[in-house]
C-alpha positions as CSV (number, residue, x, y, z in Angstrom):
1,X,-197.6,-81.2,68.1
2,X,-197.8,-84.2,69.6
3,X,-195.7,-87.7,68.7
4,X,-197.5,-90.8,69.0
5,X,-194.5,-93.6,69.4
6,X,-196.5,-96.8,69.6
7,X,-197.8,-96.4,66.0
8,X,-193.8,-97.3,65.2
9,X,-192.3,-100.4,64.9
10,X,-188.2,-99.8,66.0
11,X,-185.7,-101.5,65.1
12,X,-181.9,-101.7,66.9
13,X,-179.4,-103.2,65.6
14,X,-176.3,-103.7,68.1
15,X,-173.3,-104.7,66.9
16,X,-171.1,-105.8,70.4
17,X,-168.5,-107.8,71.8
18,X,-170.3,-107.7,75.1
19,X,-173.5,-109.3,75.7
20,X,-175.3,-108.0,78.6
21,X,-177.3,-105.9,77.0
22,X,-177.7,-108.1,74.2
23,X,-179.3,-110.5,76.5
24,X,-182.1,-108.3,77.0
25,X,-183.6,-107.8,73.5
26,X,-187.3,-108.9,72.2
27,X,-185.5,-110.8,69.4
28,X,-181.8,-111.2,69.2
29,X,-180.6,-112.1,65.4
30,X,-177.2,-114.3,64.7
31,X,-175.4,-114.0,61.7
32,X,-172.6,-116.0,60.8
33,X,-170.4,-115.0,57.4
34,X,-173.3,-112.7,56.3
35,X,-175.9,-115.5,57.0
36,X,-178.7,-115.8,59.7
37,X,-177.7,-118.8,62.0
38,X,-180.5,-118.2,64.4
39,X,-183.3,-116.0,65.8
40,X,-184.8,-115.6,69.1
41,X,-184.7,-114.6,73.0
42,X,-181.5,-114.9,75.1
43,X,-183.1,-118.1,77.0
44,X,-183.7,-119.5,73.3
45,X,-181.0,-118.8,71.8
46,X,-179.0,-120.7,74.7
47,X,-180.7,-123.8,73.8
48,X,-181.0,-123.8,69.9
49,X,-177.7,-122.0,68.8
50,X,-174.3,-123.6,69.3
51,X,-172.6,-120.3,67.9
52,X,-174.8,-118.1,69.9
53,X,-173.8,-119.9,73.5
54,X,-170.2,-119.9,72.6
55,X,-170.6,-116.4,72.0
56,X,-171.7,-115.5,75.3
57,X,-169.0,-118.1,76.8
58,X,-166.5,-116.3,75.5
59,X,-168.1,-112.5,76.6
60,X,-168.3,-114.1,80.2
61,X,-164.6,-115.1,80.2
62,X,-163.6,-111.7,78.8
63,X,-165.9,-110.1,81.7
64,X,-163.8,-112.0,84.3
65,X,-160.1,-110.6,83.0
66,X,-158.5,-107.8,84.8
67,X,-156.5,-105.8,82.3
């Protein structure tokens, strides 16, 4: 039998505290208090969404600490 993927559409949903692989979605949704704040690519995301940059201020300064 064979499995044809590409007739699929498939959908991830990650829910992390760390964002590199976040950063490498097609479409990254951002949900604040059960709301969508904001839709798009990492690069658009950056530049449109105040909660989304913070978000990966705060993942970069929990990268740097040493535990």
């Amino acid at each position: 039998m064979e499995f044809n993927v590409s007739r699929f559409k498939i959908i991830f949903l990650v829910i992390k505290s760390g964002m590199k692989s976040v950063e490498k979605a097609d479409k990254i949704v951002v949900m604040n208090e059960g709301k969508v704040e904001s839709v798009g690519r990492h690069d658009e995301l950056l530049k449109n969404s105040i909660l989304y940059k913070e978000m990966v201020k705060k993942s970069q300064q929990t990268e740097k600490h040493i535990y």
